[in-house]
C-alpha positions, -999 to 999 in steps of 0.1 A, spaced: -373 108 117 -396 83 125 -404 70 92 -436 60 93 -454 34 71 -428 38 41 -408 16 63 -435 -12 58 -415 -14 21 -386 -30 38 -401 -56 58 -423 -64 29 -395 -66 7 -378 -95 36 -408 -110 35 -409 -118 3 -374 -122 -7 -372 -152 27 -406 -162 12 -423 -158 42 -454 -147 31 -476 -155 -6 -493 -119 -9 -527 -137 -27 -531 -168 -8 -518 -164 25 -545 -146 48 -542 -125 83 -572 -118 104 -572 -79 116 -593 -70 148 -578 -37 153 -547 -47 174 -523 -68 184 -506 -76 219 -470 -73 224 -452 -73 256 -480 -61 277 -491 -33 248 -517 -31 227 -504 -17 198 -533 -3 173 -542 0 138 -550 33 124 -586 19 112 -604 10 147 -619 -22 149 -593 -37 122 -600 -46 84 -612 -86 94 -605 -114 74 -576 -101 44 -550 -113 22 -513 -101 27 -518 -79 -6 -546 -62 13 -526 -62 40 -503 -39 21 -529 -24 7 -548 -13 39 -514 -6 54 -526 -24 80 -501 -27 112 -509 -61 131 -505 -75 95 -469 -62 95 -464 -72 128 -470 -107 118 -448 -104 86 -423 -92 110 -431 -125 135 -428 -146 103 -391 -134 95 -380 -135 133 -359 -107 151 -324 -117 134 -338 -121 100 -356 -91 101 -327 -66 115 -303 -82 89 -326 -72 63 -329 -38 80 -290 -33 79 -291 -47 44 -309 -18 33 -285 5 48 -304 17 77 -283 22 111 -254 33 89 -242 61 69 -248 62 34 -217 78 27 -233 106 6 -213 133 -3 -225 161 21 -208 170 56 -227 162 91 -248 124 80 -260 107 109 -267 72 112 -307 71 124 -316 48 155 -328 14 150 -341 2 182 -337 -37 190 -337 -42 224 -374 -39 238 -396 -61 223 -417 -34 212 -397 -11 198 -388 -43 175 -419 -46 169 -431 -14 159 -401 -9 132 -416 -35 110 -445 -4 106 -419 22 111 -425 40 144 -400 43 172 -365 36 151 -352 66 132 -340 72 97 -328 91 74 -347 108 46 -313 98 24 -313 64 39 -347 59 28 -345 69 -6 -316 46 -6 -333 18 4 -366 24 -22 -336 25 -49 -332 -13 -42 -366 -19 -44 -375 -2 -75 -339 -12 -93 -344 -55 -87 -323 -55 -59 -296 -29 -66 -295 -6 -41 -276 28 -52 -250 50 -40 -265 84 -33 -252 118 -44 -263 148 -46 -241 165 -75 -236 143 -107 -210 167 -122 -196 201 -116 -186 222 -154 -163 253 -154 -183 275 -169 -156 292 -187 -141 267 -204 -169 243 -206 -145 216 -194 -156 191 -167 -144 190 -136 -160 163 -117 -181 135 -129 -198 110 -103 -209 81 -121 -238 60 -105 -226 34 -83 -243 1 -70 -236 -3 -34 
């Protein structure tokens, strides 16, 4: 799925961590869209939020301003950080069938519109993944879906998956 403006957490998170950005003193001036590659691509609130800092930014949710963070990391830092965080890949959870979600990298912008989480593809597992590293300080966890299995007749253990940072 197209995962929308949760994505916006990973390129914040690059951002920040390649100090790119200072959230209260660094500003971005919204009018509503932004040209890439011959499209106009659109905020959701027409005729843009104005003059903001990069908190309000994040707090408007504001999709130009995410399109500059991503301008600000460039194309190679950004899609690093992107793999980093596990998308494109499977998370090696342990349920049959994963599949890997599309990150799109070629057109300018598609690679554009993945730093506000439209056109590339994710997982809902690969996402949660991801957050995990954000609210954990940088440790981004295994997932799993069954922490341990007990024989109910002997109250005995059988399996026991113990959290793991990846």
């Amino acid at each position: 799925y197209e995962p929308g403006s949760t994505f916006k957490i990973i390129t914040l998170a690059a951002a920040l961590e390649e100090k790119k950005v200072d959230l209260h003193n660094d500003s971005f001036y919204d009018d509503g869209a932004v040209e890439v590659g011959g499209a106009t691509l659109r905020c959701w609130k027409r005729g843009g939020h104005g003059s903001q800092t990069f908190l309000e930014v994040v707090q408007n949710s504001c999709n130009p301003g995410f399109v500059e963070l991503g301008n600000r990391l460039g194309k190679e830092q950004l899609f690093s950080y992107i793999k980093k965080f596990g998308f494109g890949q499977k998370t090696g959870i342990n349920l049959p069938n994963e599949t890997t979600g599309t990150i799109l990298t070629k057109n300018p912008i598609d690679r554009v519109t993945t730093t506000y989480g439209q056109g590339s593809t994710v997982t809902p597992i690969q996402l949660i993944q991801a957050a995990t590293a954000v609210a954990n300080d940088g440790k981004m966890m295994q997932p799993y879906v069954i922490d341990k299995i007990v024989d109910t007749n002997t109250g005995k253990v059988t399996y026991n998956q113990e959290p793991v940072v990846k």
